[in-house]
C-alpha positions in Angstrom: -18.7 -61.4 28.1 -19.3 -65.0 28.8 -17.2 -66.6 31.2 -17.2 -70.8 30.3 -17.0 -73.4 33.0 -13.6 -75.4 33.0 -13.9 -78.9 31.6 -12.2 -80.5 34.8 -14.5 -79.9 38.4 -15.5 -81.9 40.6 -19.4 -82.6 41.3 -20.1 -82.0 44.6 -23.8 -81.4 44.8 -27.0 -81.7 43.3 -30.3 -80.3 43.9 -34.1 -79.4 43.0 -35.7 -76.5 43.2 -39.4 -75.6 42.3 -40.2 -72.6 40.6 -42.2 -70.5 42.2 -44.5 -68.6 40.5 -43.1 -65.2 42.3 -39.4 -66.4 40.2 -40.9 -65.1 37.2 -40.4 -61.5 35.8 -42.9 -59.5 33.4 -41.8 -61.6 30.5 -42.6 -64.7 31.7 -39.4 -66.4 32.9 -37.7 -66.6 35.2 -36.0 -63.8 36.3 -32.7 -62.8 36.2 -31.9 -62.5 40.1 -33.4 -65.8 40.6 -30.2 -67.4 39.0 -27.9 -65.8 41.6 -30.4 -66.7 44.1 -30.3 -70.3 43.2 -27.4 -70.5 43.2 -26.5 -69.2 46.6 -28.9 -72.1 47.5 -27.1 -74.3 46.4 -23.4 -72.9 47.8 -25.4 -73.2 51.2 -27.4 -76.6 51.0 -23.7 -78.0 50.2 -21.6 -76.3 52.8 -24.9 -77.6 55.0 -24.2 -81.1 53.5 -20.9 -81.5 54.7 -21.6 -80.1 57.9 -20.4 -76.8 58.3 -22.8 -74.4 59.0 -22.3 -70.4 58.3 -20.7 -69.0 61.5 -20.9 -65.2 61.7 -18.1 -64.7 64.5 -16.1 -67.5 63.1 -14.6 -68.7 59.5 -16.3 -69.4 56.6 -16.6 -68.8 52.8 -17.6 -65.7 51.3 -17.7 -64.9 47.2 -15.7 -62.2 46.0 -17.2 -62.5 41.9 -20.5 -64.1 40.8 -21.3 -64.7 36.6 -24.4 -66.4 35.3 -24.9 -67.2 31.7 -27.9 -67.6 30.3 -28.5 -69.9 27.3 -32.6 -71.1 27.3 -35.5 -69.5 29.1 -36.7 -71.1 32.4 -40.8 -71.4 32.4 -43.0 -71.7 35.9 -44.1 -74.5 36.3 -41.6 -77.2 36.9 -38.5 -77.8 38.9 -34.5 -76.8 38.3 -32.1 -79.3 38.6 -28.8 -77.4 39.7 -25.6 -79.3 39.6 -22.7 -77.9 42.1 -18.9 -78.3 40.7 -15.6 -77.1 42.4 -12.3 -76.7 41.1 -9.3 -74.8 41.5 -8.5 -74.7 44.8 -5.8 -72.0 45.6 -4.3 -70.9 49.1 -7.4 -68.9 50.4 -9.7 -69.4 47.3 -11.6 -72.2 45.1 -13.9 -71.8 42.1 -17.7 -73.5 42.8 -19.5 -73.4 39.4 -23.3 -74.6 38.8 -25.6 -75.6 36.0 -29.1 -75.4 35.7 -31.5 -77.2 33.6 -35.4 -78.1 33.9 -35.6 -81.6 35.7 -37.5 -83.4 33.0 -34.3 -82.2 30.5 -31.6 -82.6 32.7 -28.8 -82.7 29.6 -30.4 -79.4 28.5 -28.2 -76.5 30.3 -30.5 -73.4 30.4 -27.6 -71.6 32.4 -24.3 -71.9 34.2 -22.4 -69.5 36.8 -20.0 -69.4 39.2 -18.5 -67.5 41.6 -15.3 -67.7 43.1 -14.7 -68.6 47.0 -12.5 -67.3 49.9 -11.9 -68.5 53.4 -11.8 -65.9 55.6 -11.9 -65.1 59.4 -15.6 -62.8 59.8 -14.7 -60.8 62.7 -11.3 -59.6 61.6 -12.7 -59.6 57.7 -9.0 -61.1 56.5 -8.6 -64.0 54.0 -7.4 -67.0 56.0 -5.7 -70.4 54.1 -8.4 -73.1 53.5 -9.0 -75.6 56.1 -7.0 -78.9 55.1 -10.4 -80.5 55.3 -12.1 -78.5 52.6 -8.9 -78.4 50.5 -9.8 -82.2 50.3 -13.2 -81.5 49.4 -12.8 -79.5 46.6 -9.4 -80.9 45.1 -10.2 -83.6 42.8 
């Protein structure tokens, strides 16, 4: 099943990563994990770049789903260049979506995923309504 990334997001963040050569699986490429993992990066460099640092006995975002869809190998060596979207926003939950292409072809999408994101309260694990501040943020 592939899930497409909605025309209208917002860009909110854009990164490189190298490829390691431990990214790689038997066949050569990267591997399929790595995705997710970059991914994640990505969620957290943002949330870092806007100032809000993961609180474990506070609030914060968690992902309830995660998709990636692959369309073009990824090689070692090189870097990623991973785009960061957001759209959606609902009462506890937005959608943050991310492409990833090789730097030196950065209109060449090699994959996209996304994962959708609730605010919640950590120590009493319950959904809480998005802070007005990251409503903002990811509205367009």
């Amino acid at each position: 099943m592939r899930i497409e990334i909605p025309e209208k997001k917002k860009l909110v963040y854009e990164m490189s990563i190298p490829i390691r050569w431990g990214d790689m699986d038997a066949m050569g490429h990267l591997n399929n994990g790595t995705y997710f993992r970059y991914l994640e990066t990505a969620r957290i460099d943002w949330m870092r770049s806007i100032g809000f640092e993961p609180e474990p006995g506070g609030e914060g975002m968690v992902i309830v789903n995660a998709f990636c869809n692959f369309y073009r190998q990824i090689e070692y060596p090189g870097n990623v260049l991973l785009k960061m979207y957001v759209s959606d926003p609902g009462r506890t939950t937005f959608e943050s979506w991310g492409t990833m292409a090789r730097e030196e072809a950065p209109d060449v999408i090699c994959a996209a995923g996304g994962a959708t994101t609730i605010w919640v309260d950590f120590p009493k694990q319950k959904a809480l309504a998005l802070p007005d501040w990251l409503r903002e943020l990811v509205s367009e």
